[in-house]
N, C-alpha and C positions, 0 to 999 in steps of 0.2 A: 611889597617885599616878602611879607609871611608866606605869601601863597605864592609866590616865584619860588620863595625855599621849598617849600610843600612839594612842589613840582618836582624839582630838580632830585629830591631825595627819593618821590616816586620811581622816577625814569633809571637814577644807580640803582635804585630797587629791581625794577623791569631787567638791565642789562644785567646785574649778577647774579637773577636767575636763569638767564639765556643764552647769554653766552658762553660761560663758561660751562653750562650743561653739556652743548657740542664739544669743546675745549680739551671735557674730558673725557667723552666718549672717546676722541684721537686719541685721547692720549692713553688711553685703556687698550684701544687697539695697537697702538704702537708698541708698549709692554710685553701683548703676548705676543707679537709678531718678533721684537726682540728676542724673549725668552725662547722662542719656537725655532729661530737661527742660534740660540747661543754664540750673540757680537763676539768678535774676538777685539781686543785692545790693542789700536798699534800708538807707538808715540813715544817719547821719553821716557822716562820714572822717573824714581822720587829726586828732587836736587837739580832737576834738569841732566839726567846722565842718561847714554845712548841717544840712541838715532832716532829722528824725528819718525820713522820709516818701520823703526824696529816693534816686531810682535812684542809684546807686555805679557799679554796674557791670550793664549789661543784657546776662540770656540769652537763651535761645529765648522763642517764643510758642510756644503753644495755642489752637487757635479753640475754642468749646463748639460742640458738637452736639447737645445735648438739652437740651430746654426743661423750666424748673422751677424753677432757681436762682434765688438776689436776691442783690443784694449792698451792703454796706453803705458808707457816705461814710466811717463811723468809724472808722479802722482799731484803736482800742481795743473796739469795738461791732462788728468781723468776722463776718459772718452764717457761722455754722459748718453746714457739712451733715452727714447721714449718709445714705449711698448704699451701696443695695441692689438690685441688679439694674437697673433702669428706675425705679424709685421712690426719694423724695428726703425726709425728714425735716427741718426744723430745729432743732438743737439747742441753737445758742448764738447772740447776738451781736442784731443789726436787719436787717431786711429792706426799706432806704429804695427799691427799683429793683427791677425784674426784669431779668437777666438774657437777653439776645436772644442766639439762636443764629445761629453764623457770628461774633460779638462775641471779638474778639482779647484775650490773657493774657499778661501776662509771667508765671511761678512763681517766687513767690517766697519757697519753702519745699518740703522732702518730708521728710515722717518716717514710721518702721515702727514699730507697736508689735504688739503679740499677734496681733492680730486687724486689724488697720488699716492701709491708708495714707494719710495724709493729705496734700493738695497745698494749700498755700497761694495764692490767684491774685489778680490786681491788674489792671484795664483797664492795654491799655495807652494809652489818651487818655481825657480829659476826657471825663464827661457832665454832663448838667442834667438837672432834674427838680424841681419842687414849689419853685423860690428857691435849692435848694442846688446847687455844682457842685463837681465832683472827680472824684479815679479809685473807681472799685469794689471795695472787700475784700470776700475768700469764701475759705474754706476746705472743698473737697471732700474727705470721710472716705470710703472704699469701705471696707466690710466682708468679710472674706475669710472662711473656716474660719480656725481658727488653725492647722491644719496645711500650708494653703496657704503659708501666711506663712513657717513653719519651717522647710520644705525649699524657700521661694525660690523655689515654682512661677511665672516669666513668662510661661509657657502661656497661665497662666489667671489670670494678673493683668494683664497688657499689654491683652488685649483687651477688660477690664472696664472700663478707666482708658481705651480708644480708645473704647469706646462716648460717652462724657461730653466728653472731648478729643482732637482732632483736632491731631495734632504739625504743627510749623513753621508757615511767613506765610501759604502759601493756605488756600482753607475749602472741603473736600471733603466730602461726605456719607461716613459708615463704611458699610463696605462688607457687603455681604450676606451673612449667613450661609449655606458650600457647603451642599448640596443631601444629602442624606442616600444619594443614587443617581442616577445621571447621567441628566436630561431634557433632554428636544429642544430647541434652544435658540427663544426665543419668536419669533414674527415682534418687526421693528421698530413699535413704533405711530407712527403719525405725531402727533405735535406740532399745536397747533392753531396755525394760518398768523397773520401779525402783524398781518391786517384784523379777527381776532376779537378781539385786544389792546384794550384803552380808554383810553385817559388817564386817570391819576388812577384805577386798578386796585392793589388794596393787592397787597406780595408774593402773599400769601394766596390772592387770586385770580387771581393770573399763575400762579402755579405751578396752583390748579384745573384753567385753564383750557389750559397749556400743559404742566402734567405739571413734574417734576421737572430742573433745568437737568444742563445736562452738568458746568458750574463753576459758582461764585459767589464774586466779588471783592467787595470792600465798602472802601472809601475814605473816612475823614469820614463825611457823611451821603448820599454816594452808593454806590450798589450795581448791578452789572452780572449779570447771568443770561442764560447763553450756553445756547442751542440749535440744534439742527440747520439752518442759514440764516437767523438773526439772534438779535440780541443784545438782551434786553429793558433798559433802564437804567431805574434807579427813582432819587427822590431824597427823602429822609425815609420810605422805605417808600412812594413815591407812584411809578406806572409814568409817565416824563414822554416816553419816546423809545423810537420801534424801530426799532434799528439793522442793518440789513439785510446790511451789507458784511461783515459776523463776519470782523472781522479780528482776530486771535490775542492778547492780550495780551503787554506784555513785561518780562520780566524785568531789575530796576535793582538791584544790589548796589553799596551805599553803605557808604563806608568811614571813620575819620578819625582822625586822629591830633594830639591822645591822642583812643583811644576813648571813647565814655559819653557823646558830644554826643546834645541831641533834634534829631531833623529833623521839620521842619515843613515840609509842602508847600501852597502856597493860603493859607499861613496856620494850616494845622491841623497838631498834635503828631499823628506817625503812628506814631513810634519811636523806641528809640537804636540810634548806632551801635556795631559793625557790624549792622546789616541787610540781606536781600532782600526788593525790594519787587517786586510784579506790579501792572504799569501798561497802561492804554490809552495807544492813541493821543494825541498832541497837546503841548501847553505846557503847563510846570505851573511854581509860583517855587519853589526848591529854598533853605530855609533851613538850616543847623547853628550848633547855639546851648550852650553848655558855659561855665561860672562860671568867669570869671577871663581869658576869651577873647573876643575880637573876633567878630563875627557873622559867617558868609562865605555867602554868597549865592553862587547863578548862577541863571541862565534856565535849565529844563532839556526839550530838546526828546524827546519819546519816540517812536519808532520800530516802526511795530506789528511785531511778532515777533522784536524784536533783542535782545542780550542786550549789556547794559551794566556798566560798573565804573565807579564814582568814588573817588575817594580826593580829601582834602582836608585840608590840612593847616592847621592852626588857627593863629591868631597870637595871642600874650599881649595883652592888653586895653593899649591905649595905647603900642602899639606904630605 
C-alpha cells in the first residue's frame, strides 16, 4: 500500500505539471485574442432584467472580408462554421442570409480549444430578408495544427483570423501577401474615369470597371468607394452618384455616459457607445437611446476631414 500511495502521488505530481501547463498556454492565448476583439457582452443584467439577446456592454467590431458566410436570425440556430484556409464548411446551426463583405460585427465570444478558435459574431444592425428581421448569429471556427494552438503561435494565427476579419469600424481590404523577392514596383493603372460609371451599376461592376477602391465606408444601406479623383456612392448596392470633389471622410468618436447606449443616425442602429464612426460630409440626426434613460438628440453637422468628440450625458427617464 505505501508504495501504491508513493505512485499514485507521483503520477498527480506528473499530471499537474502537464497538464495544466498546455491548460494554460490556451488559456493565455485565449485572453489576448479576447482582449484583441474587445468581447462585447450580450445577455440580461443584473436581477435578470432585459433580453437574453440584449448588448450589456458593446466592444470592438470586425468587418468580414471574405465572402461565404450565412448567418442565422436564431441565436439558438447560430449558423456555426469551420474555416480552413479560404474555404468555409457548415457545420452547425441555419443559414437564413448570406453574409456580405465589408458587413460590421460586434464579437461576441472567443474560445481556444486543441485545434480551434472560434469567434462568435453578431451584426451590428438590423437586417431584413424573406419577412424576418434582426441581427445575424455565426460562429467562425479556424482550424489550426494543434501545435499551432500549443505554443500560442500569433504569427500564424492573427493572420489567418485577418484574412476572414478586418479589425475596428473601417473596412479595408487584407493586405497582400510580401513578394517572396523584391520586384519593381508596378506602374499605377489608371482607374476608369467617372463618364464610364452608370447609374444603377451594381458594386460588382464599379469595382469591374473601376478596379479596386482605395477605401470603402458603408453606412445603413449606403456605401461610398473612394478612388483616385472621385468617389463612387452606391445606395442598396446601386451606383446612384459620382462624386467628384473626394473629399476625405471624417472621423466622429461618440461617447456617453453611462456607456452601452445605441446610436442611431437618420434613424438607423449603427452602434453602441463608445464608438468611432467615419463620416462624409453633411447633416445627419444623431440619436442615443439606453433603457431607463431619456433620448438626447442633436443635429450633427460633419466636417469633411475633421476629427470630432461627442460625449453626452444621459438623463434618467422622467427627469
Amino acid at each position: 500500500m505505501p508504495g501504491t500511495r508513493r505512485l499514485l502521488v507521483l503520477l498527480c505530481a506528473l499530471i499537474a505539471v502537464s497538464v495544466p501547463a498546455v491548460a494554460d498556454d490556451r488559456q493565455e492565448l485565449e485572453q489576448s485574442l479576447q482582449s484583441r476583439y474587445r468581447v462585447t457582452v450580450i445577455g440580461k443584467g443584473m436581477m435578470g432584467l432585459g433580453s437574453e439577446n440584449a448588448i450589456r456592454r458593446a466592444g470592438g467590431t470586425v468587418a468580414l472580408r471574405h465572402a461565404g458566410l450565412w448567418g442565422s436570425f436564431d441565436r439558438r440556430q447560430t449558423a456555426g462554421w469551420a474555416i480552413r484556409g479560404d474555404s468555409c464548411e457548415l457545420l452547425t446551426g441555419r443559414k437564413d442570409l448570406e453574409l456580405q463583405v465589408g458587413q460590421k460585427f460586434y464579437v461576441t465570444a472567443v474560445s481556444v480549444g486543441s485545434d480551434v478558435v472560434q469567434v462568435g459574431l453578431l451584426t451590428v444592425g438590423t437586417v431584413s430578408s424573406g419577412g424576418q428581421s434582426g441581427r445575424l448569429w455565426a460562429t467562425a471556427g479556424f482550424f489550426f495544427d494543434p501545435k499551432v494552438i500549443e505554443q500560442g503561435d500569433m504569427g500564424t494565427i492573427e493572420p489567418e483570423l485577418d484574412r476572414w476579419l478586418g479589425l475596428g469600424d473601417g473596412v479595408s481590404a487584407p493586405s497582400a501577401a510580401p513578394a517572396s523577392a523584391p520586384a519593381p514596383a508596378p506602374l499605377p493603372q489608371p482607374h476608369a474615369p467617372p463618364s464610364e460609371l452608370k447609374l444603377g451599376m451594381t458594386r460588382a461592376q464599379v469595382v469591374e470597371a473601376a478596379g479596386s477602391p482605395l477605401t470603402e465606408l458603408s453606412f445603413g444601406s449606403r456605401a461610398w468607394l473612394t478612388y483616385p479623383g472621385f468617389v463612387a456612392v452606391l445606395e442598396n448596392d446601386k451606383l446612384v452618384s459620382v462624386d467628384r470633389s473626394q473629399q476625405p471622410p471624417s472621423k466622429i468618436s461618440i461617447r456617453s455616459e453611462p456607456a452601452g447606449a445605441d446610436i442611431f443616425l437618420d434613424g438607423k442602429f449603427v452602434g453602441n457607445t463608445p464608438a468611432t464612426l467615419q463620416l462624409f460630409a453633411g447633416n445627419y440626426n444623431l440619436s442615443l437611446q439606453l433603457q431607463g434613460y431619456a433620448e438626447w438628440k442633436r443635429d450633427l453637422f460633419v466636417i469633411s476631414g475633421s476629427d470630432t468628440g461627442i460625449q453626452a450625458k444621459l438623463e434618467t427617464a422622467g427627469k
